[in-house]
C-alpha positions, 0 to 999 in steps of 0.5 A, spaced: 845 742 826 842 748 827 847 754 828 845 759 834 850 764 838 853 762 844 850 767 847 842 767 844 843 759 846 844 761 854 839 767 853 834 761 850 836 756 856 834 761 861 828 762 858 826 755 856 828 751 862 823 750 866 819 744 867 822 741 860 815 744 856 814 751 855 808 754 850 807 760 848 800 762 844 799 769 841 794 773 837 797 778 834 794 784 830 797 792 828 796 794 835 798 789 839 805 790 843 805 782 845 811 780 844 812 774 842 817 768 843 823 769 838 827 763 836 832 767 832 838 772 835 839 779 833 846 781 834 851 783 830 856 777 828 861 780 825 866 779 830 866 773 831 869 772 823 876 772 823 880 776 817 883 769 813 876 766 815 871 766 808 864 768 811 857 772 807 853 776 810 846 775 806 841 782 806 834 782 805 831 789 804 824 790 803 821 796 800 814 798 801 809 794 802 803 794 797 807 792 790 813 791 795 821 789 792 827 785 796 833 789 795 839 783 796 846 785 798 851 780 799 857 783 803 863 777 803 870 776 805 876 772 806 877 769 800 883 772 798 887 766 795 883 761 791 886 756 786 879 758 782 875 764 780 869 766 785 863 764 782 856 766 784 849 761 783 842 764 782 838 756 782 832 756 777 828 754 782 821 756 780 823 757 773 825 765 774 830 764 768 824 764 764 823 771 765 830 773 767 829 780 765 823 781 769 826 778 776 833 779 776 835 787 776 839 792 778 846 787 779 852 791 781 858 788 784 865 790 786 870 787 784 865 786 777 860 781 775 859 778 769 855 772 767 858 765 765 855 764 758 855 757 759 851 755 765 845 759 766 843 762 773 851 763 774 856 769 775 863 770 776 867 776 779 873 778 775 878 779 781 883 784 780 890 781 781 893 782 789 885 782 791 884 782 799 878 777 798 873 782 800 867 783 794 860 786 794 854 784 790 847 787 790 841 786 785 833 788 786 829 782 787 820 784 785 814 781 789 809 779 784 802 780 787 798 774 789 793 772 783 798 776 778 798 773 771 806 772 773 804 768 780 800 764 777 804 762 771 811 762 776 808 761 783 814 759 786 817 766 786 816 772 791 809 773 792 805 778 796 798 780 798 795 784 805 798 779 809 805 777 807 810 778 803 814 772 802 819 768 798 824 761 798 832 763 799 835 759 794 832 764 788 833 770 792 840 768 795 846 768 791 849 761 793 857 763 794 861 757 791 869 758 793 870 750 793 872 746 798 872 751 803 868 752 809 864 759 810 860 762 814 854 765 812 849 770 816 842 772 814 839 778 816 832 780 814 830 787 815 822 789 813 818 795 814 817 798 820 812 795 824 812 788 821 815 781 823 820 777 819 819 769 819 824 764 816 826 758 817 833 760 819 831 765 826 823 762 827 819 769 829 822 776 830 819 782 830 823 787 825 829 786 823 831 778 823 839 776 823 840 768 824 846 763 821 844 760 814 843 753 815 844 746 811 850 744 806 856 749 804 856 747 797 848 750 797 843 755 798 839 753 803 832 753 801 828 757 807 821 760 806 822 768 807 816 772 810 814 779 812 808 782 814 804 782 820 802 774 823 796 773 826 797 767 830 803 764 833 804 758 838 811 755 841 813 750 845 818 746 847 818 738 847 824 734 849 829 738 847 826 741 841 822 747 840 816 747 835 813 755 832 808 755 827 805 762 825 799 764 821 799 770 818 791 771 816 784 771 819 780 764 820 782 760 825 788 759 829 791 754 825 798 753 830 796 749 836 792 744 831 799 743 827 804 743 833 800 737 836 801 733 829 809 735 829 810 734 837 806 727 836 811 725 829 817 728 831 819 724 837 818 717 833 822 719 827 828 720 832 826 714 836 824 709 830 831 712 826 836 714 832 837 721 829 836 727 831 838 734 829 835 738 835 833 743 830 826 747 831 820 745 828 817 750 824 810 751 821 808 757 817 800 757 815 799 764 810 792 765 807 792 765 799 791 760 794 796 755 792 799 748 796 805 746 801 813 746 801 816 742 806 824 744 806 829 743 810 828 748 815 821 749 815 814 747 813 810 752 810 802 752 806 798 756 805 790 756 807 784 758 806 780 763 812 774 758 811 778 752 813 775 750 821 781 744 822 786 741 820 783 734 816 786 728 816 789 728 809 793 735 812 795 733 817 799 726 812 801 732 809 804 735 814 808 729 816 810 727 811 813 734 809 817 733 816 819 726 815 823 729 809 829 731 814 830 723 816 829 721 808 831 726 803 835 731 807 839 731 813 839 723 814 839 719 808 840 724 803 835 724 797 837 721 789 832 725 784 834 718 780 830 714 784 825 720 787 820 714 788 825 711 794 824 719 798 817 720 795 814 714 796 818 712 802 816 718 806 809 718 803 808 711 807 812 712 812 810 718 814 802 716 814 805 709 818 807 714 824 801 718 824 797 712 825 802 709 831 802 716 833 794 717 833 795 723 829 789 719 824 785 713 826 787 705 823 780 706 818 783 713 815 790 709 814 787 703 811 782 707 806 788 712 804 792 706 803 787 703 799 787 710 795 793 710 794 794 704 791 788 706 786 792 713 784 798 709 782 794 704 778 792 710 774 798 713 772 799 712 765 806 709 767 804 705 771 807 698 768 811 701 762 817 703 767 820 700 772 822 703 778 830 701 777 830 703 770 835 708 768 834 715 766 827 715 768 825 722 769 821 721 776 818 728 776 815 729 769 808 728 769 805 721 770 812 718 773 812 723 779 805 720 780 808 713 780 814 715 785 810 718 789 803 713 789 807 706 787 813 708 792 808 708 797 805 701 796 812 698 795 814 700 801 807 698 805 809 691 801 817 691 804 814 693 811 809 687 811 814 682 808 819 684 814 815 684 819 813 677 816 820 675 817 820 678 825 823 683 823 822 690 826 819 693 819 821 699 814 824 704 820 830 699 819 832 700 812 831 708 814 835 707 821 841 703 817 842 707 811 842 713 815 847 710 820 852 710 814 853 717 814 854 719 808 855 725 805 853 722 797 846 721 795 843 714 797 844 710 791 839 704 787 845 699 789 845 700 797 837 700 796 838 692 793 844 691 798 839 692 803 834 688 801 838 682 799 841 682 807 834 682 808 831 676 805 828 681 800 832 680 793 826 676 790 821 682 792 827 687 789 827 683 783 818 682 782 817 689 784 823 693 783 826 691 777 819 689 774 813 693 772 808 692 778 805 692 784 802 687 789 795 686 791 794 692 796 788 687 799 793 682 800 797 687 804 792 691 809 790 683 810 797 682 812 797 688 817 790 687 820 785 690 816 778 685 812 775 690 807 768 692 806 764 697 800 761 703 804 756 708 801 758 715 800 757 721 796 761 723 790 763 731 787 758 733 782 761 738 778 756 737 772 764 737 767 764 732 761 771 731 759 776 729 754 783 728 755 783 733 759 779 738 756 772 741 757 767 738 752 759 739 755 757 742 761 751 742 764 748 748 765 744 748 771 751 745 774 757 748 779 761 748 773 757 752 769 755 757 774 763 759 777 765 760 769 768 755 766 767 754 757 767 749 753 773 749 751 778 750 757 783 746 759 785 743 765 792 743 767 791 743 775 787 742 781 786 743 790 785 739 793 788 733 790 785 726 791 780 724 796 783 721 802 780 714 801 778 709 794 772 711 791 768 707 785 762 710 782 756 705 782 752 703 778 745 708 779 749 713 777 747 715 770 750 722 768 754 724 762 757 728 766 761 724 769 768 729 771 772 728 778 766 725 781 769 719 785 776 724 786 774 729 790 773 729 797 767 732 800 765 736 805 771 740 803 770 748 802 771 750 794 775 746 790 781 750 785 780 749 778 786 751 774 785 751 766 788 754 759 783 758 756 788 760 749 793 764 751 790 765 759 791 761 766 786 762 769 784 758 777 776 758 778 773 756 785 768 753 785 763 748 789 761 741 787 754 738 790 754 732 792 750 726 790 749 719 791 752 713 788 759 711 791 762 706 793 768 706 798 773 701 799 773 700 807 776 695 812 774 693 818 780 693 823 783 687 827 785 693 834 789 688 837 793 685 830 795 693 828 797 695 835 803 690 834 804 693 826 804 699 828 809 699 833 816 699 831 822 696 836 830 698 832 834 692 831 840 690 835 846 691 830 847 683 829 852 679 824 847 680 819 847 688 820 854 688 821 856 684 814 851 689 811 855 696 814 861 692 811 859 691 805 857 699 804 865 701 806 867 696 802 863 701 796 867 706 799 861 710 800 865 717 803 863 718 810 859 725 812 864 730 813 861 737 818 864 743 819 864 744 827 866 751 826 859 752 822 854 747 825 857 748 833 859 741 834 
């Protein structure tokens, strides 16, 4: 559904029409005159909106480049006549609302502005009576330096460092909500001279970056916005799809290692769902502290120089993030009531197709699997909640580790008792519900419907409605796998905690000598868990017992992030290694998982039939798009 110019798409057609793949690979620097691939197009727009059409243009300015800010305008028009006041919504996304009076500055508006006191993050335009439909808005948006104590307490707003500046759309950008109508809505980003702009509207641009604003009309799309100076960029196009990563930041190049992985993924999600969008792949990497965000238009993590390549547990990271636009966004749309179906869905499904893929190998699949399953059996609401119970709220705390983590084993357990039937696997349940077309959310009851049409109605009851999960050695055993304990070592961090709080430290340890206090709290970690199930054996002894079997080794630093009193405080720090694990491993059956791990769609047959009928029958709205804004 991406928007280009009929005039960019002709210009990119005869750039990238050759033998059907085109790569692009770039080492960018200050002094560098290379210019790269632009997957976006510069060009004004404005003739192409008629007077009676709503449209916006979005414009980002940014201001400096050490202690930075972005001065937002937004310029509308054709709005004259609606049967209800115009109103503007800034989404609290990273909880800026927090600290409005530090984020939010300098709004102005023409007609005027004023807050709607009974929805938070909300504006209203009082306009004047006979209004031609025409308004402007501006404000002044800050750019937190990386490691300030506002970044690290409200991460998800803008932030900077020496590489880049860089911010998220949907709480930079005021959505523009006129109803029912239609808009067109246009992008421009303009950065200081010298400088590149990447989004994942217009890809790589240097300078200024005007592109068409993707995604729903009844919301901002959320995007990452990034202005500095790359250092990496590799495009390609494969199968009618165009592929850019971009790094910005020394270390290795991290590019052509990520486009690999989502060149090798993509066209099996299309393939196994029979959707695809067509629009471009995009891969950010940006040096600094932090974690990934998978969004609608984009990819973007964060990385350390140190980093060599892309491990195996990144690379289900990255999969899993893009296979988000086949089950939570553009395809099946996603339902933060039951977020463990997008979640933990997307995590097993994408870890699936990247062992079909070859992107990981079977043990990688198998151990993950199986570690998995033991985070899951750790979360406290593991056995108090019910994945079909209502009002659980799926992102607080334990139950975001049960969605993510026990969603992940109940789709393997639905995968196997399929294809125990003879029946294609999970990617069917995707490919269906997605065939539906539907503009609503996915719902608990076509989940059921689906099962019951199935042959699963007793696996909904035992596993949905009931609090538990199935064995996962039963499961790795179906699919092909018999298991084995391997020796391997454990992280030593030399921490004794308690619920969650320092309480002895070994002096001579890692801990100690990176700065940590008897008395810190633990509230965050990066790396998260090691990518296979660990237990501790029996020789080891130590009282200092904290994230030995959790961490992965091998890995360069781990970030800690503690309260101390009032204060935030994230502390790298390197474990030793020592002996004394145990991991879950299994040995694999090639020929057996050759045949799990391939997926052939099923044919609509009576039983599919009966399945679509009975959704219609819910009147399940079908997807409505605009062709004057998607280009259909």
């Amino acid at each position: 559904m991406t928007i280009f110019r009929r005039s960019f798409v002709f210009i990119l057609l005869l750039v990238l029409l050759t033998a059907g793949v085109v790569v692009r690979s770039n080492i960018l620097g200050g002094n560098d005159k290379v210019e790269p691939l632009t997957l976006s197009a510069n060009t004004d727009t404005t003739e192409e909106f008629s007077d009676n059409e709503p449209a916006v243009l979005y414009k980002i300015v940014q201001h400096g480049i050490n202690d930075p800010v972005w001065k937002i305008s937004i310029s509308g028009k054709g709005f004259a006549g609606l049967d209800k006041p115009l109103r503007l919504r800034l989404e609290n996304w990273g909880e800026w609302q927090d600290v409005d009076d530090y984020y939010l500055r300098e709004l102005t508006a023409k007609p005027a502005i004023r807050r709607d006191t009974s929805k938070a993050g909300e504006f209203l335009l009082d306009v004047p009576t006979g209004w031609n439909g025409a308004f402007e808005v501006s404000y002044t948006i800050p750019i937190a330096r990386v490691g300030s104590a506002i970044n690290k307490r409200l991460h998800l707003l803008p932030s900077w460092n020496e590489y880049a500046a860089g911010g998220y759309s949907v709480n930079t950008l005021m959505h523009v909500d006129a109803g029912d109508r239609a808009i067109r809505r246009i992008a421009q980003i303009v950065p200081p001279k010298g400088l590149f702009v990447a989004s994942g509207w217009g890809g790589l641009s240097r300078g200024e970056q005007e592109a068409p604003i993707l995604g729903p009309a009844n919301e901002m799309d959320n995007t990452p916005i990034l202005i500095g100076m790359p250092s990496r960029q590799h495009v390609e196009k494969h199968d009618g799809v165009a592929y850019e990563a971009v790094q910005f930041g020394p270390g290795n190049d991290l590019t052509a290692d990520a486009l690999q992985v989502a060149k090798a993924v993509v066209p099996l999600y299309e393939r196994h769902s029979g959707y695809s969008s067509k629009q471009p792949v995009r891969i950010f990497f940006v040096a600094k502290p932090g974690g990934a965000t998978g969004l609608r238009s984009a990819f973007i993590s964060t990385y350390d120089p140190d980093d060599k390549l892309l491990t195996p547990a990144f690379k289900h990271l990255m999969a899993h993030e893009l296979f988000h636009r086949w089950l939570g966004a553009d395809f099946v749309r996603a339902n933060e009531a039951i977020a463990w179906f997008h979640e933990g869905f997307t995590d097993y499904l994408s870890l699936w197709h990247c062992a079909a893929a070859g992107v990981i190998d079977y043990d990688y699949f198998s151990s993950r699997m199986s570690a998995i399953d033991a985070e899951a059996r750790r979360a406290s609401a593991y056995r108090k909640v019910a994945f079909a119970q209502e009002g659980v709220r799926w992102r607080s705390g334990s139950n975001e580790e049960l969605a993510y983590r026990g969603g992940a084993v109940l789709a393997f357990l639905i995968d196997v008792e399929l294809r125990k039937q003879g029946r294609p696997g999970l990617m069917q349940m995707i490919a269906d519900l997605g065939a539906q077309k539907s503009a609503e959310p996915v719902t608990l009851s076509r989940i059921r419907a689906w099962m019951e049409e199935h042959g699963l109605g007793s696996i909904y009851k035992t596993h949905v409605e009931s609090k538990g999960l199935p064995p996962i050695g039963d499961l790795l055993a179906v699919a092909g796998f018999s298991p084995k304990e391997v020796p391997v070592e454990l992280t030593y961090f030399g921490i004794r905690e308690e619920n969650g709080w320092i309480v002895e430290l070994d002096p001579e340890g890692p801990a100690a000598k990176a700065g940590f206090r008897v008395g810190d709290q633990f509230i965050g970690r990066y790396p998260g868990y090691r990518s296979e199930r660990v237990s501790v054996s029996e020789q080891v002894t130590t009282k200092f017992r904290y994230a030995l079997e959790i961490i992965e080794p091998g890995i360069a630093g781990t970030s800690l992030d503690v309260k101390r009193g009032k204060e935030e405080l994230t502390i790298r720090v390197q474990p030793s290694l020592i002996q004394g694990g145990l991991a879950s491993r299994y040995e694999a059956d090639v020929p057996k998982l050759k045949k799990f791990f391939a997926f052939q769609p099923e044919k609509t047959d009576s039983g599919n039939e009966n399945f679509i009928g009975r959704l219609q029958d819910q009147k399940v709205r079908p997807l409505v798009f605009f062709p004057q804004i998607y280009g259909y």
